[in-house]
C-alpha positions as CSV (number, residue, x, y, z in Angstrom):
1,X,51.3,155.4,139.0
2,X,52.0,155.3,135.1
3,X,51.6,150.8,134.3
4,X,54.5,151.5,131.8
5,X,56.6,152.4,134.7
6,X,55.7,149.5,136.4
7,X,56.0,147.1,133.7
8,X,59.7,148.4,132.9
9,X,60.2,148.0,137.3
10,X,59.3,144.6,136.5
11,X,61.4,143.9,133.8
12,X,64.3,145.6,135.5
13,X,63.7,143.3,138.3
14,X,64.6,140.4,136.1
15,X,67.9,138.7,136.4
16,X,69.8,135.6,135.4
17,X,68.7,134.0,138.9
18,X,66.8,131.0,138.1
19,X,65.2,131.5,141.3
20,X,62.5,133.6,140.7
21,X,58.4,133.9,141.4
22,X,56.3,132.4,138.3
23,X,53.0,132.5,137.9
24,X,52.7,128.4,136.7
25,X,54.8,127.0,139.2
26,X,54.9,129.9,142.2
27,X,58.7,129.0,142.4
28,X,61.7,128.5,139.9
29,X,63.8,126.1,142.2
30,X,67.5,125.6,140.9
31,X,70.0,127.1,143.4
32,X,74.2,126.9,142.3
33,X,76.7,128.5,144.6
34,X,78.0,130.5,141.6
35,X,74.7,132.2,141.4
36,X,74.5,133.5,144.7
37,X,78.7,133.3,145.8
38,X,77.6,137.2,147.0
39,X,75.1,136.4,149.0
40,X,76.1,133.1,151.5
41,X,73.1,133.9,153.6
42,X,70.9,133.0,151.0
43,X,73.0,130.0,150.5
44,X,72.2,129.1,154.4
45,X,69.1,129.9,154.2
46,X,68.1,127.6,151.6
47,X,69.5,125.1,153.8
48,X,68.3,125.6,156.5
49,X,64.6,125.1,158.6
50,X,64.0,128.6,159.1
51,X,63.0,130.9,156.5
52,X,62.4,134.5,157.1
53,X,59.7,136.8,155.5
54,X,62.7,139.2,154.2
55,X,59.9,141.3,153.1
56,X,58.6,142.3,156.2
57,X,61.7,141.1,158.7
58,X,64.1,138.7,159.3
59,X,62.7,138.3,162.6
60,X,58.9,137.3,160.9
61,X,58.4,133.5,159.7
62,X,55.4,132.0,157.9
63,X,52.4,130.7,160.0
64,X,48.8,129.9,159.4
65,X,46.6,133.0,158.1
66,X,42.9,132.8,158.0
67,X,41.2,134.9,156.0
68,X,43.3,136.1,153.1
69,X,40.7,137.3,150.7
70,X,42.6,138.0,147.7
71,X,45.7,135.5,148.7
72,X,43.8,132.5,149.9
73,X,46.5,129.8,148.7
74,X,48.6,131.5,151.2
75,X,46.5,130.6,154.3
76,X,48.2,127.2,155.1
77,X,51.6,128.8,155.3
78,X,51.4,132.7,155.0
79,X,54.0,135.8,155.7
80,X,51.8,137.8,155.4
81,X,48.4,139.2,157.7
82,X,44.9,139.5,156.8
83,X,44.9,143.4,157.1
84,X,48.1,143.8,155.4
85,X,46.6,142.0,152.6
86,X,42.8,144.4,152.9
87,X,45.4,147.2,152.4
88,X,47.2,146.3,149.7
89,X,44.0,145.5,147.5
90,X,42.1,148.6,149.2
91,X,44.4,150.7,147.5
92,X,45.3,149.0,144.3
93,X,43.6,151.1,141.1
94,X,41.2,149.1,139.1
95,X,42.2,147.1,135.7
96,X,39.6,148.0,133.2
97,X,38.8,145.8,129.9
98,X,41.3,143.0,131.3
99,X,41.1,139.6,130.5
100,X,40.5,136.8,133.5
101,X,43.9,135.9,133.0
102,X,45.1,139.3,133.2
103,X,43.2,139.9,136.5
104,X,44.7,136.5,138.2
105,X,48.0,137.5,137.0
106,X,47.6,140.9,138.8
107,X,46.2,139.3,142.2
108,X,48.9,136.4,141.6
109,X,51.5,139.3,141.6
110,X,50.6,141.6,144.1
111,X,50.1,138.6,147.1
112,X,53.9,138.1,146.2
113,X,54.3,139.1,149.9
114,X,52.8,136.5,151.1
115,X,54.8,133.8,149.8
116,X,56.4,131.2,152.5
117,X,59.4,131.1,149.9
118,X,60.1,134.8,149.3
119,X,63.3,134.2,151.0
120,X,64.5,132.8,147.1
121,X,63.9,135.5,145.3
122,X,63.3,139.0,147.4
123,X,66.6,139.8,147.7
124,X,68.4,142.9,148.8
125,X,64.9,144.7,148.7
126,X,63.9,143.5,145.1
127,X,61.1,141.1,143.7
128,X,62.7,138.5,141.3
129,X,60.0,138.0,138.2
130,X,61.0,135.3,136.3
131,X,61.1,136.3,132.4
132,X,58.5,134.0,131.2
133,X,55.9,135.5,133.8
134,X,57.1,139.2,132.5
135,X,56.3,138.2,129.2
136,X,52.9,136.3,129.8
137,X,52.1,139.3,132.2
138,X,52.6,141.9,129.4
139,X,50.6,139.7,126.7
140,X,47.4,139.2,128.8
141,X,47.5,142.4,130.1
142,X,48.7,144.7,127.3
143,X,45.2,145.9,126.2
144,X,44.1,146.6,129.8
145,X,43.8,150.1,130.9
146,X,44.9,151.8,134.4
147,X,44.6,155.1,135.4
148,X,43.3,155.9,132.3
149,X,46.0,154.4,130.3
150,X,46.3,151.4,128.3
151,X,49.4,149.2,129.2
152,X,50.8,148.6,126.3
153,X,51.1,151.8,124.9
154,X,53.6,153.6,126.5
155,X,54.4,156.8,125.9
């Protein structure tokens, strides 16, 4: 998979919501009716004790996970398993000449199914980035290369 393509995916995925997953504060919190008058579930939701793990099921809730390698900050109050979390990283293709920060920014992004609030912002099937993280994704990762291309030259 080209990181161009992914990298426009995530910029796609960006919307006007200002709930949205960022990497500084893990959740953009700021909910108005007008924002979401489409979607009154979400409106309930955010009111209400129980909060599905829309990316699995609305039938799966967030518990206590030991053992999240990769995800640890998770473990207290995780959607996600331990072995869904071994194959996600399994199979993810190495970042070469990354930065720390790009690396952290990858693992921050790819546990984004684990998150006790993805409720907020997966939605209809889609991750909501926030801009900000987009853009601080792209600048500490732009010189990195995957699959034997460097991300920010896209061709």
């Amino acid at each position: 998979m080209n990181y161009c393509l992914i990298l426009f995916y995530l910029i796609l995925s960006i919307t006007q919501y200002t709930n949205c997953i960022d990497l500084n504060t893990g959740f953009t919190d700021a909910l108005t009716l007008e924002e979401y008058e489409d979607d009154v579930e979400l409106i309930k939701l955010r009111f209400d004790s129980t909060r599905p793990c829309r990316f699995f099921s609305d039938d799966r809730y967030p518990k206590v996970e030991e053992g999240l390698a990769n995800c640890s900050w998770y473990e207290k109050d995780a959607c996600c398993k331990r072995t869904e979390v071994a194959s996600v990283f399994e199979s993810m293709y190495t970042l070469h000449q990354a930065s720390t920060q790009c690396r952290n920014m990858m693992n921050y992004l790819m546990c984004f199914f684990c998150a006790p609030d993805q409720y907020l912002w997966y939605i209809k099937k889609r991750v909501k980035i926030c801009e900000t993280f987009c853009n601080e994704f792209y600048q500490h990762c732009k010189t990195a290369e995957f699959s034997g291309n460097t991300i920010g030259m896209c061709n």
